[in-house]
PDB file of the backbone (N, CA, C, O) and the ligand in Angstrom, with CONECT records:
HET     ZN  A 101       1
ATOM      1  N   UNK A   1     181.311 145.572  87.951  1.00  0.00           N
ATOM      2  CA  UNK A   1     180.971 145.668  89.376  1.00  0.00           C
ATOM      3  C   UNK A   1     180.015 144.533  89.744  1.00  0.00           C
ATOM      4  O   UNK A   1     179.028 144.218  89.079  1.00  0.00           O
ATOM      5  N   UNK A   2     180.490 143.855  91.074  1.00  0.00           N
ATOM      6  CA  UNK A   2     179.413 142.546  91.156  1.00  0.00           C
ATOM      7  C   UNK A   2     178.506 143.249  92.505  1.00  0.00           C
ATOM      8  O   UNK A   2     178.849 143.839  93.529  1.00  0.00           O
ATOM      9  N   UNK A   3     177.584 142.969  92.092  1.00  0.00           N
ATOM     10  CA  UNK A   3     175.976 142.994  92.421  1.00  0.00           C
ATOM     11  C   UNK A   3     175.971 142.119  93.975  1.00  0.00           C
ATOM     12  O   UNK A   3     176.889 141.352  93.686  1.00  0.00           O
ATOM     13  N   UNK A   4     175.702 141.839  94.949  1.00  0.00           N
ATOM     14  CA  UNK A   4     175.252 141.156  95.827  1.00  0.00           C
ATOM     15  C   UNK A   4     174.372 141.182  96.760  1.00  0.00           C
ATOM     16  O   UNK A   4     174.400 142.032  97.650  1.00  0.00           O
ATOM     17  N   UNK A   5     173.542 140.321  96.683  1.00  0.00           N
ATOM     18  CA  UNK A   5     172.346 141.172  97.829  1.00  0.00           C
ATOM     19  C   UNK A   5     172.580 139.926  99.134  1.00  0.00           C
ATOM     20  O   UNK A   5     173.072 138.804  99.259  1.00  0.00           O
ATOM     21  N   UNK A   6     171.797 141.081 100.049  1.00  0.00           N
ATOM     22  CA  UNK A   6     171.863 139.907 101.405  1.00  0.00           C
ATOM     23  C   UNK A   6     170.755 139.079 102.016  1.00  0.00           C
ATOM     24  O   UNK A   6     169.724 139.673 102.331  1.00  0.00           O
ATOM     25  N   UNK A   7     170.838 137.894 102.201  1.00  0.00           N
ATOM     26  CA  UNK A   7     169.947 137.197 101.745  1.00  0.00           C
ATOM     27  C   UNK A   7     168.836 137.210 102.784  1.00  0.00           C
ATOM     28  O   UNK A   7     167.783 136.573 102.793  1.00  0.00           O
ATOM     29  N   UNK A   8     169.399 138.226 103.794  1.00  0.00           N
ATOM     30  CA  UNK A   8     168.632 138.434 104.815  1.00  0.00           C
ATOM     31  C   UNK A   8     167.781 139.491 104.831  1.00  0.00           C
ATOM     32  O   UNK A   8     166.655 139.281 105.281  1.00  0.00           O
ATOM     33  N   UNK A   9     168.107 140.779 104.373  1.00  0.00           N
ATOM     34  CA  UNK A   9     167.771 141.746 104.140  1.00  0.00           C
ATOM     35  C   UNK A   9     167.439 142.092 102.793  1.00  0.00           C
ATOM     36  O   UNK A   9     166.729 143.085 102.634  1.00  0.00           O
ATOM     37  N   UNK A  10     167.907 141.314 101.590  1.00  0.00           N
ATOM     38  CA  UNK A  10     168.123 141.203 100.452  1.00  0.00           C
ATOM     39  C   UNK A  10     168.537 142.728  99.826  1.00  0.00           C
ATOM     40  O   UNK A  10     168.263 143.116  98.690  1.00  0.00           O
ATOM     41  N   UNK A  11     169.351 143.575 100.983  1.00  0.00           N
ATOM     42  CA  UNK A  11     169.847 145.488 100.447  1.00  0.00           C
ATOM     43  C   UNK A  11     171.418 144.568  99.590  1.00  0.00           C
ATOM     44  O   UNK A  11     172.016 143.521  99.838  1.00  0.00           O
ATOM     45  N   UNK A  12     171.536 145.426  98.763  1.00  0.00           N
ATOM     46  CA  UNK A  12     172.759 145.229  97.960  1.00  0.00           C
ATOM     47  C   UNK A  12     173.709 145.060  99.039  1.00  0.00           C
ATOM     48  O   UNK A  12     173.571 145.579 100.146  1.00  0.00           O
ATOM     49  N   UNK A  13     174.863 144.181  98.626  1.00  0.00           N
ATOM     50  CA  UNK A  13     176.112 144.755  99.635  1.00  0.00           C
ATOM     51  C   UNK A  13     177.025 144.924  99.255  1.00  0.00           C
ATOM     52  O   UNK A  13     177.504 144.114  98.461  1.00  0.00           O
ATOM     53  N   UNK A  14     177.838 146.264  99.707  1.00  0.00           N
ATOM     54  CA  UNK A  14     178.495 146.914  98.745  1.00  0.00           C
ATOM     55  C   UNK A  14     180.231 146.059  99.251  1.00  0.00           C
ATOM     56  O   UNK A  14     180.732 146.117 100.374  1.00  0.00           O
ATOM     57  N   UNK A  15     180.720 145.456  98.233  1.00  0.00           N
ATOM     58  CA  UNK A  15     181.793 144.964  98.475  1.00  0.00           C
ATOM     59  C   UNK A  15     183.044 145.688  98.269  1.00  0.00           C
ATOM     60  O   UNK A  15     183.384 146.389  97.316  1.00  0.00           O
ATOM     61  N   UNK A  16     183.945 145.249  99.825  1.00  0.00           N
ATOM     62  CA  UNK A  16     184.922 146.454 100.121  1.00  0.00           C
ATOM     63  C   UNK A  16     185.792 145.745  98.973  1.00  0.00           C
ATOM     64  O   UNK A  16     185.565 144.699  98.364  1.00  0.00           O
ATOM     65  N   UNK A  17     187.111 146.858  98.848  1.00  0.00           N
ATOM     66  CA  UNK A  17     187.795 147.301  97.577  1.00  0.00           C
ATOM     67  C   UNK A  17     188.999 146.230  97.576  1.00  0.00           C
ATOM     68  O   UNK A  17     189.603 146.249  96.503  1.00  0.00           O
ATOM     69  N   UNK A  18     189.498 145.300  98.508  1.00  0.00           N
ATOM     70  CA  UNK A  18     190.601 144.302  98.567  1.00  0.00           C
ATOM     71  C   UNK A  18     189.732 143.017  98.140  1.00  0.00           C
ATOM     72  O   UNK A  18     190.311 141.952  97.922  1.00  0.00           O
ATOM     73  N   UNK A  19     188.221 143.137  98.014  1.00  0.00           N
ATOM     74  CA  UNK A  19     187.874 141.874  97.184  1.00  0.00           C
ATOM     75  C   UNK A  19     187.900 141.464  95.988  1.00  0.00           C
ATOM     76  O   UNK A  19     187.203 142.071  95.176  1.00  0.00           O
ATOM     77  N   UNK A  20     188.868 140.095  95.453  1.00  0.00           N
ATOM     78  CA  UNK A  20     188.813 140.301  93.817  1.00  0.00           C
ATOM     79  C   UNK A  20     187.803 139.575  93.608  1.00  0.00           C
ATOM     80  O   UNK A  20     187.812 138.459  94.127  1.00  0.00           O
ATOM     81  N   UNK A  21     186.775 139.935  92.889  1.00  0.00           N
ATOM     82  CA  UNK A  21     185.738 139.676  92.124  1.00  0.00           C
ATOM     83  C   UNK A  21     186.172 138.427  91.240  1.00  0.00           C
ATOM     84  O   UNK A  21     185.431 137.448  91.335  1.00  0.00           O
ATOM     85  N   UNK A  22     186.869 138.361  90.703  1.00  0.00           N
ATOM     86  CA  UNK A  22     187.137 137.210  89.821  1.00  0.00           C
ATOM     87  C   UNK A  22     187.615 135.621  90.390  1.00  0.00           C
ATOM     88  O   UNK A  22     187.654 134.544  89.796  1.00  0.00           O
ATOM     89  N   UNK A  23     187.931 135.969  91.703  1.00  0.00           N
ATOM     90  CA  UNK A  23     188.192 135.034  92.240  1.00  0.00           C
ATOM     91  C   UNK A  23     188.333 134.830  94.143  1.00  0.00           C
ATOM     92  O   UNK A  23     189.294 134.299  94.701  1.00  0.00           O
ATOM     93  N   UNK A  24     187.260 135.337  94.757  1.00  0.00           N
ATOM     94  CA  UNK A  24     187.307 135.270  96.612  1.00  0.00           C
ATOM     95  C   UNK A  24     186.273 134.604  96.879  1.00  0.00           C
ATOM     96  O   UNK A  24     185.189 134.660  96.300  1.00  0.00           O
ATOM     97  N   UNK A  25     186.621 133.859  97.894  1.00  0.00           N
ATOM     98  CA  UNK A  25     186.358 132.501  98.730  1.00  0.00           C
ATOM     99  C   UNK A  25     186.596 133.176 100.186  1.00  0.00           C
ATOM    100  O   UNK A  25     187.667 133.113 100.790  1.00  0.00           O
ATOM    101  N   UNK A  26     185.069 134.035 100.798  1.00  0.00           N
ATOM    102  CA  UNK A  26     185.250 134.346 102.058  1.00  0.00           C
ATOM    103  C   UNK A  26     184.037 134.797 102.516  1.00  0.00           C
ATOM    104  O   UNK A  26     182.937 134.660 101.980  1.00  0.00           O
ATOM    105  N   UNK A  27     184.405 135.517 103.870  1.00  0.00           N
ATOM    106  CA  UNK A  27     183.371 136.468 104.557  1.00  0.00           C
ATOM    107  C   UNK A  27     182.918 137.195 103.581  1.00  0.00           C
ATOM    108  O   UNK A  27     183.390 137.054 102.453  1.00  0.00           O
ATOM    109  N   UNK A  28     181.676 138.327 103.906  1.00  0.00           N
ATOM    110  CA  UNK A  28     181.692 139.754 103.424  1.00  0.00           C
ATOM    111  C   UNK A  28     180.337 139.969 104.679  1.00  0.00           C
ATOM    112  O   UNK A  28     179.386 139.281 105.049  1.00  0.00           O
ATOM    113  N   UNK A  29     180.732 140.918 104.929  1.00  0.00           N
ATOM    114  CA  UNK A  29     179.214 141.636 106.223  1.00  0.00           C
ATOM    115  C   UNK A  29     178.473 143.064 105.387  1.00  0.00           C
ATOM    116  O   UNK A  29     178.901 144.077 104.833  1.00  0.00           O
ATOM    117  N   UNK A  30     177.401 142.579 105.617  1.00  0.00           N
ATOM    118  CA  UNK A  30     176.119 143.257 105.169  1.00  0.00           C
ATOM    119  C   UNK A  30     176.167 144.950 106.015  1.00  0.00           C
ATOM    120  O   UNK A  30     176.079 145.166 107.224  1.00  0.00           O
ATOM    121  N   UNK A  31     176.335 145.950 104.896  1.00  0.00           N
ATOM    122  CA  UNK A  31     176.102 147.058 105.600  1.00  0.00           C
ATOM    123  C   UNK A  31     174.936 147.329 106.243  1.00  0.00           C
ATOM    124  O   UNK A  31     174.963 148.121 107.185  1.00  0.00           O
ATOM    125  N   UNK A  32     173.836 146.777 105.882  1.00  0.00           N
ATOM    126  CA  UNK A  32     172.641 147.136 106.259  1.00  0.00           C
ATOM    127  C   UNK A  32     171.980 146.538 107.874  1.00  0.00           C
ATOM    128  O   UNK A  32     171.382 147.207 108.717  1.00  0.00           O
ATOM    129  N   UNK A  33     172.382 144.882 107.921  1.00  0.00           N
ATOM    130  CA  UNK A  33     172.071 144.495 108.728  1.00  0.00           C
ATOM    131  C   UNK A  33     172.864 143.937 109.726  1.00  0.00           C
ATOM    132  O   UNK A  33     172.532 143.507 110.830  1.00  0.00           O
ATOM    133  N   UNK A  34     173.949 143.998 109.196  1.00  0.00           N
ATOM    134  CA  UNK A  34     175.298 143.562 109.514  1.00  0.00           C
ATOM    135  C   UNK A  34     175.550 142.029 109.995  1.00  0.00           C
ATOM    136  O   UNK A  34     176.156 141.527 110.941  1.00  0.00           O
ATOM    137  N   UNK A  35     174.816 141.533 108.922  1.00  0.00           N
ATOM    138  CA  UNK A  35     174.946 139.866 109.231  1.00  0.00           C
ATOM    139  C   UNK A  35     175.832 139.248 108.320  1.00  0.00           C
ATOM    140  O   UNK A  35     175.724 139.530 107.126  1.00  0.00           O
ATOM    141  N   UNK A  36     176.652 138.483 108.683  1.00  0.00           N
ATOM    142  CA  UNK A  36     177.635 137.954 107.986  1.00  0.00           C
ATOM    143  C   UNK A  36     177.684 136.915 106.959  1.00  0.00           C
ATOM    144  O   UNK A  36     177.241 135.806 107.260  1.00  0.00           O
ATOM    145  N   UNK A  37     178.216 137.140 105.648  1.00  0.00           N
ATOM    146  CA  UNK A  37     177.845 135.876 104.726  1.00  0.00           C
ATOM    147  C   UNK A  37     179.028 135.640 104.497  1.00  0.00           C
ATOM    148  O   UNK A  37     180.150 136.146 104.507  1.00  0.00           O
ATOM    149  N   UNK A  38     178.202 134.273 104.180  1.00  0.00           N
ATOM    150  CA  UNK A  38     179.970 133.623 103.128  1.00  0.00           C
ATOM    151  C   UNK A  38     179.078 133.608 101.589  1.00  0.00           C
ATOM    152  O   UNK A  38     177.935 133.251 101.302  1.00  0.00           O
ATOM    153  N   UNK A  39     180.206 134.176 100.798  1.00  0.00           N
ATOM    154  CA  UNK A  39     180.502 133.794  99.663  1.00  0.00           C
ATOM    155  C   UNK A  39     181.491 133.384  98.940  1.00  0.00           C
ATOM    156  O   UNK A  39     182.537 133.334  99.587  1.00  0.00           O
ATOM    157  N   UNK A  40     181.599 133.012  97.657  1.00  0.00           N
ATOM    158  CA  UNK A  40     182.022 132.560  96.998  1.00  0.00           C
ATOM    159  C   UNK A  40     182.125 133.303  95.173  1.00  0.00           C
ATOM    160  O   UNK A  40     181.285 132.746  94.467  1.00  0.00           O
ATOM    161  N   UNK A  41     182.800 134.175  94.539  1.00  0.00           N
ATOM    162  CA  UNK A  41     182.922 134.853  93.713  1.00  0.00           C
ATOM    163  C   UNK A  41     183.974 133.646  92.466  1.00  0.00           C
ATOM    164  O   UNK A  41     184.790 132.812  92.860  1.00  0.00           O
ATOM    165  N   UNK A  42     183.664 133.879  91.200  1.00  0.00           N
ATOM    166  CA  UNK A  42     184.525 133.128  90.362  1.00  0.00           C
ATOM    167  C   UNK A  42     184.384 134.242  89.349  1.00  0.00           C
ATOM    168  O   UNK A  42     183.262 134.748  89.340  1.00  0.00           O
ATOM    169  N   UNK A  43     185.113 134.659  88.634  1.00  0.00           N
ATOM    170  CA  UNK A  43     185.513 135.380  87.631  1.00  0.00           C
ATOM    171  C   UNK A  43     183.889 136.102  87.604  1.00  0.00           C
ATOM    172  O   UNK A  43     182.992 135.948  86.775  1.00  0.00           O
ATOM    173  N   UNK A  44     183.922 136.847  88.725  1.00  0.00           N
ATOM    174  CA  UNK A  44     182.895 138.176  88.640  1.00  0.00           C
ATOM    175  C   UNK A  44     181.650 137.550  88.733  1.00  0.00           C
ATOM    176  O   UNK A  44     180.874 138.499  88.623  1.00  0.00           O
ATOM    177  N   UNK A  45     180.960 136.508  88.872  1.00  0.00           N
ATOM    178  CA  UNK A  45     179.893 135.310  89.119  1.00  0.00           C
ATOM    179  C   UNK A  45     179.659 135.056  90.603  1.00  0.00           C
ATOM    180  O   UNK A  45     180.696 134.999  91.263  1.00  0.00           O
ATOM    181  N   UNK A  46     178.569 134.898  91.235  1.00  0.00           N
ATOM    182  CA  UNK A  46     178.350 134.417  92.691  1.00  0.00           C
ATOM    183  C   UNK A  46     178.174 133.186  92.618  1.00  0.00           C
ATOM    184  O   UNK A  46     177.022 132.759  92.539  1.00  0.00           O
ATOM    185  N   UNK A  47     179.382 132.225  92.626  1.00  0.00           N
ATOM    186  CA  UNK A  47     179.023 130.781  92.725  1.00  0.00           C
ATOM    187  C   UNK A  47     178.448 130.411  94.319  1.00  0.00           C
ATOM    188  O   UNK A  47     178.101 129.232  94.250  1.00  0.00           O
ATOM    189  N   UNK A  48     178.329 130.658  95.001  1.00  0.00           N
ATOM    190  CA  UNK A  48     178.148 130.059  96.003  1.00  0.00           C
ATOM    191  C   UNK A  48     177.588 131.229  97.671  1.00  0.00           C
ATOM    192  O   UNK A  48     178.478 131.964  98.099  1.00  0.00           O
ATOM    193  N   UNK A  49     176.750 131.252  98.115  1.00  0.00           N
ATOM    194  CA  UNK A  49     176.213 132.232  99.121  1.00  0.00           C
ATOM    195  C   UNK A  49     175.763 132.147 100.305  1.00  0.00           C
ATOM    196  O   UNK A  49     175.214 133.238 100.146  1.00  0.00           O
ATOM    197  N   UNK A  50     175.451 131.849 101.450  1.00  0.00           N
ATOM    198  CA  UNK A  50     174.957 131.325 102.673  1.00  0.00           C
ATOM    199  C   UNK A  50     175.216 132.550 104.024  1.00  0.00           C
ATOM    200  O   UNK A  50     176.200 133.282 104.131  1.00  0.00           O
ATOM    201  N   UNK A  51     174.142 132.497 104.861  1.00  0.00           N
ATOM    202  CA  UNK A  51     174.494 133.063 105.619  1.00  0.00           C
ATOM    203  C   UNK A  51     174.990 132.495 106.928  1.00  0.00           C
ATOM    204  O   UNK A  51     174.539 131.554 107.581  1.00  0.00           O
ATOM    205  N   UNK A  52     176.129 133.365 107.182  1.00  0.00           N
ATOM    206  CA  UNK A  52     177.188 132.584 108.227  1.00  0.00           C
ATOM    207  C   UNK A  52     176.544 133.046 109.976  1.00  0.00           C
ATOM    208  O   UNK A  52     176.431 132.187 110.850  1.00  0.00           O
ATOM    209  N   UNK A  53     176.299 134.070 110.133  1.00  0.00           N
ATOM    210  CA  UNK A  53     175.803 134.428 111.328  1.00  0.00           C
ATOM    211  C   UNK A  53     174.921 135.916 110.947  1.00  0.00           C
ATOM    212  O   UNK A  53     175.213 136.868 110.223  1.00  0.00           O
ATOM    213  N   UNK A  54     173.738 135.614 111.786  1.00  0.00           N
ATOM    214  CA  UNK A  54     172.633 136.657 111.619  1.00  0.00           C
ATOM    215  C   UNK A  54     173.296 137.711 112.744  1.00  0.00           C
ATOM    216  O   UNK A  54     173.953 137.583 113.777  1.00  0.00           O
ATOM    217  N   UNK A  55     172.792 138.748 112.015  1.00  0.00           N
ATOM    218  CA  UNK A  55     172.760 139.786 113.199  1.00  0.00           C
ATOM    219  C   UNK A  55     174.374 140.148 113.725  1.00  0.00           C
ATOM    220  O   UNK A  55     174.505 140.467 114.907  1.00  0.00           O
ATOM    221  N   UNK A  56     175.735 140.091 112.736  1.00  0.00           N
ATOM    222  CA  UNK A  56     176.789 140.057 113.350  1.00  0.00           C
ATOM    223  C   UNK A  56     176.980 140.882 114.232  1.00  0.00           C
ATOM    224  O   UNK A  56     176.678 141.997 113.805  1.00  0.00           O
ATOM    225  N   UNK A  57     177.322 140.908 115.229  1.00  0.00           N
ATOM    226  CA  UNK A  57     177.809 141.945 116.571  1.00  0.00           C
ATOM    227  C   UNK A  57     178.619 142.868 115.353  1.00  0.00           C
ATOM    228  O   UNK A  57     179.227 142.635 114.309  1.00  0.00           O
ATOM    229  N   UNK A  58     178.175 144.219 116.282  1.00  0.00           N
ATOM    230  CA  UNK A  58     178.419 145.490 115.243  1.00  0.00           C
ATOM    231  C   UNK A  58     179.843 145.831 116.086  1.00  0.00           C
ATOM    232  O   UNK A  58     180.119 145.977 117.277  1.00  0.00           O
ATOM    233  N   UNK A  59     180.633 145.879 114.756  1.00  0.00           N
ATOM    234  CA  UNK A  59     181.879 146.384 114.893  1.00  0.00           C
ATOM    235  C   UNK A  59     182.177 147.510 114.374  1.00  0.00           C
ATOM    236  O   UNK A  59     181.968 147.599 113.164  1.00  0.00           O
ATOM    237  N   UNK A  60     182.740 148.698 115.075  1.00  0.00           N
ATOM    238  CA  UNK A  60     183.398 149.558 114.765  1.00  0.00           C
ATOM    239  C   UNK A  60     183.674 149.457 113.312  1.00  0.00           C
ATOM    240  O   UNK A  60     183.485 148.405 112.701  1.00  0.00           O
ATOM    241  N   UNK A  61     184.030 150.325 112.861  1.00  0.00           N
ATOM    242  CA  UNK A  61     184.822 150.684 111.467  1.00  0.00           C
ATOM    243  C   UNK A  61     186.470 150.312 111.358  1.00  0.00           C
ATOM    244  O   UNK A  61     187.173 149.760 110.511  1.00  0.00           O
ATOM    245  N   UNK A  62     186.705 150.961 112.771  1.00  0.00           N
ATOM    246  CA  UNK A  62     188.236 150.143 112.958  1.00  0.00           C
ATOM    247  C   UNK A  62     188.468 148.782 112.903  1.00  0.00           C
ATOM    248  O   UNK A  62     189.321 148.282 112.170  1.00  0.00           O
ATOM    249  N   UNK A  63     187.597 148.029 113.803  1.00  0.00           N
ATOM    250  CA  UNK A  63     187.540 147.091 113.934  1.00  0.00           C
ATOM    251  C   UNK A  63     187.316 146.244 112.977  1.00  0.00           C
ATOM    252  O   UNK A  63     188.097 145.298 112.873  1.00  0.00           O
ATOM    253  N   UNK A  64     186.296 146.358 112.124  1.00  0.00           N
ATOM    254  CA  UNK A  64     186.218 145.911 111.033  1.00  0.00           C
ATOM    255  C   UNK A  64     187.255 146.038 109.758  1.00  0.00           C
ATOM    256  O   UNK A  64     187.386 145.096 108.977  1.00  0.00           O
ATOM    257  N   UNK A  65     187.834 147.016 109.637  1.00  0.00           N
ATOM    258  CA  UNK A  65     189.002 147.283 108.951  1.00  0.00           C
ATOM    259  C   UNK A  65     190.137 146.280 109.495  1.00  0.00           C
ATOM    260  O   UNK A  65     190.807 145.750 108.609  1.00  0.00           O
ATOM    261  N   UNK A  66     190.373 146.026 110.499  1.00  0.00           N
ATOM    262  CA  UNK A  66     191.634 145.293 111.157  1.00  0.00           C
ATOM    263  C   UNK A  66     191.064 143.654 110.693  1.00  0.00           C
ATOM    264  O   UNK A  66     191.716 142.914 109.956  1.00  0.00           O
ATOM    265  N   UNK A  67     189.913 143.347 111.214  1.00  0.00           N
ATOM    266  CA  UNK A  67     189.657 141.990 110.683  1.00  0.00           C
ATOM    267  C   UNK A  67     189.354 141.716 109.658  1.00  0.00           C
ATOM    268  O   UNK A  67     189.382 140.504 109.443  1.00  0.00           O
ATOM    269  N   UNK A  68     188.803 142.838 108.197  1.00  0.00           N
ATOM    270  CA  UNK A  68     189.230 142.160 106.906  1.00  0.00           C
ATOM    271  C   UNK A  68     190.626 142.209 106.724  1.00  0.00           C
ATOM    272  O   UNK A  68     191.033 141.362 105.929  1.00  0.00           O
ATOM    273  N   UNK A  69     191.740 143.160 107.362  1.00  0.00           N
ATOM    274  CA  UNK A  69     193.233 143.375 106.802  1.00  0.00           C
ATOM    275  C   UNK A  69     193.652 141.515 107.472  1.00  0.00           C
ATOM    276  O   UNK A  69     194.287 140.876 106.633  1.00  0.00           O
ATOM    277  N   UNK A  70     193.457 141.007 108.330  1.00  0.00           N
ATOM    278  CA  UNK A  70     193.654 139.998 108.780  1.00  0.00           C
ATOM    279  C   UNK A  70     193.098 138.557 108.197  1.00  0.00           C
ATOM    280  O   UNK A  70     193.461 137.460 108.623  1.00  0.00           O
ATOM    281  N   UNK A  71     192.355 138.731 107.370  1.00  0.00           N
ATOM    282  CA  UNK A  71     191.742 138.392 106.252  1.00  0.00           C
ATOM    283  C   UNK A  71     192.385 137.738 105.129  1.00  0.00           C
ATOM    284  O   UNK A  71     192.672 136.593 104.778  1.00  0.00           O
ATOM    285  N   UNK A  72     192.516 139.137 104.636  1.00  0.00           N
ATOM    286  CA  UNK A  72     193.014 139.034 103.251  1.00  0.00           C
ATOM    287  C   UNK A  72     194.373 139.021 103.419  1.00  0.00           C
ATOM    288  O   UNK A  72     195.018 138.870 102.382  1.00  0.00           O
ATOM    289  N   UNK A  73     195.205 139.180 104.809  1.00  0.00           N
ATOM    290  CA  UNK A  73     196.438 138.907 104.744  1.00  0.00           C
ATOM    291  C   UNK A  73     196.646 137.082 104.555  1.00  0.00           C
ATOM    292  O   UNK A  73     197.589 136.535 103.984  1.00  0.00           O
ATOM    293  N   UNK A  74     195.306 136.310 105.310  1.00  0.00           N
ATOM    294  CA  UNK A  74     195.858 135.019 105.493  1.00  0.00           C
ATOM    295  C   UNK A  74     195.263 134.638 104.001  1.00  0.00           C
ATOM    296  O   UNK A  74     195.763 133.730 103.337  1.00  0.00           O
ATOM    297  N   UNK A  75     194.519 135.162 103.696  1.00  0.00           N
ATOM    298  CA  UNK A  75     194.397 135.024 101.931  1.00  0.00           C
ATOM    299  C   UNK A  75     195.487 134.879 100.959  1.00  0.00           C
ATOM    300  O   UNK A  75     195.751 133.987 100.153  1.00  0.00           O
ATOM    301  N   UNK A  76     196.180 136.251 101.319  1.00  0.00           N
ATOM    302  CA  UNK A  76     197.165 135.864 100.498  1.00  0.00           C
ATOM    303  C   UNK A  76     198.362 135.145 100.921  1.00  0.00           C
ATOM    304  O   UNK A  76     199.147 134.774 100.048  1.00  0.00           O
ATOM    305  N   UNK A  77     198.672 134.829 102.514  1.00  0.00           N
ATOM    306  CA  UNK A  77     198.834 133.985 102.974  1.00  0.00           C
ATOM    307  C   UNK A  77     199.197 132.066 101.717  1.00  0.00           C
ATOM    308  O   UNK A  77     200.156 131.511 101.181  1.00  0.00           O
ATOM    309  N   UNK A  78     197.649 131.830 101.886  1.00  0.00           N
ATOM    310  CA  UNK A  78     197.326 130.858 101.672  1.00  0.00           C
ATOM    311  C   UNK A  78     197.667 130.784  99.872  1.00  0.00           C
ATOM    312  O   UNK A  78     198.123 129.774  99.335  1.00  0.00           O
ATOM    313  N   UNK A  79     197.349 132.018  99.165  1.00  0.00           N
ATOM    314  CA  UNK A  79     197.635 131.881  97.601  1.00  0.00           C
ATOM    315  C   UNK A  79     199.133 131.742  97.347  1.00  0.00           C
ATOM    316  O   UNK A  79     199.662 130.903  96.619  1.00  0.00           O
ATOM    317  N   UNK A  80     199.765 132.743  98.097  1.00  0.00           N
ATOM    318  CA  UNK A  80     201.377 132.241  98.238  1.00  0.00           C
ATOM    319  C   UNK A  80     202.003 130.867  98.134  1.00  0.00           C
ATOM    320  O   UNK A  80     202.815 130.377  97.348  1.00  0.00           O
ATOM    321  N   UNK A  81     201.388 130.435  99.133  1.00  0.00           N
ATOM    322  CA  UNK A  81     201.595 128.889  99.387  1.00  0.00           C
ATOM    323  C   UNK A  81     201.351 127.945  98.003  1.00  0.00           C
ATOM    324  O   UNK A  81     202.043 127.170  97.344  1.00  0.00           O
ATOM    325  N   UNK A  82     199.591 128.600  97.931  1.00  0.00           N
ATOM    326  CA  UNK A  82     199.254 127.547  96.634  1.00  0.00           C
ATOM    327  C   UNK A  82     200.510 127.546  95.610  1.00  0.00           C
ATOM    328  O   UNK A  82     200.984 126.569  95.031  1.00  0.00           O
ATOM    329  N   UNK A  83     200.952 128.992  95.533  1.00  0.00           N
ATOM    330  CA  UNK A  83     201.718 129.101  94.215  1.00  0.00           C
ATOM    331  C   UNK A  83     203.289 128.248  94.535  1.00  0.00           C
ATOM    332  O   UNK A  83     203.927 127.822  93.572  1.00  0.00           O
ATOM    333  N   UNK A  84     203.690 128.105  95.637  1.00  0.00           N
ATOM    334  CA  UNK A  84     204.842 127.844  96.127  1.00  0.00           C
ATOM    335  C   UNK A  84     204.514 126.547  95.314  1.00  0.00           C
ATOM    336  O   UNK A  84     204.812 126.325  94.141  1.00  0.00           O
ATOM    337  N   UNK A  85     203.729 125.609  96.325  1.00  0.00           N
ATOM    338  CA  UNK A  85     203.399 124.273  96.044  1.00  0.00           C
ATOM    339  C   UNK A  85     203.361 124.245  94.355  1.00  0.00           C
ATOM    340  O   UNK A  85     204.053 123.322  93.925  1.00  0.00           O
ATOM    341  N   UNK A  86     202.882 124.837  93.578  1.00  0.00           N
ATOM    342  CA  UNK A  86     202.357 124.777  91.785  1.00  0.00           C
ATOM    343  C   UNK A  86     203.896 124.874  91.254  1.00  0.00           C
ATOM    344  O   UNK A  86     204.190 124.323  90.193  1.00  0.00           O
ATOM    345  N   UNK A  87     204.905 125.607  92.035  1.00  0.00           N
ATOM    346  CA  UNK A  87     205.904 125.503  90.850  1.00  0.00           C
ATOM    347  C   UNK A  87     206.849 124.771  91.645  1.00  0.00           C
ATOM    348  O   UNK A  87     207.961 125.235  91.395  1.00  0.00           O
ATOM    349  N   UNK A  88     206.929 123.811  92.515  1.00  0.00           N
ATOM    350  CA  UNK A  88     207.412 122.481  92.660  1.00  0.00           C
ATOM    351  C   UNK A  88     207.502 121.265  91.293  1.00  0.00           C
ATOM    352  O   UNK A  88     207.934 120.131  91.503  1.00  0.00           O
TER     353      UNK A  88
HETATM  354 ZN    ZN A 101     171.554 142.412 105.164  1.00  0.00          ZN2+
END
């Protein structure tokens, strides 16, 4: 389980369940304060952390559900592709 705190609030943040730990390059929003970070995860490691916007405008639960599904759709989106391109 990876650990993340927010660098604003520095409360753990509990990362939702479509993130792979071993390898995501994205958002994640802070339950606590609900400010938005980017990170960067490599095989269960926080390579990389910054905060993207303080104070994110509080979204619903729905709402928030619809824009990580929109997310991780262009995620995998984009890994698709990579893989298309790799076995050329
Ligand atoms: Zn926070």
């Amino acid at each position: 389980m990876v650990e993340i705190e927010c660098l604003l609030c520095e409360k753990p943040i509990k990362l939702p369940k479509y993130i792979d730990t071993e390898n995501y390059d994205g958002e994640v929003v802070c339950q606590e304060c609900e400010s938005l970070l980017y990170i960067k995860l490599v095989k269960g490691k926080l390579q990389k952390r910054r905060v993207k916007q303080k104070g994110f405008r509080r979204f619903s639960a729905e709402e928030m559900a619809s824009l990580f599904k929109i997310l991780a759709e262009k995620r995998k989106e984009l890994l698709a592709e990579e893989r298309k391109r790799e076995e050329k």
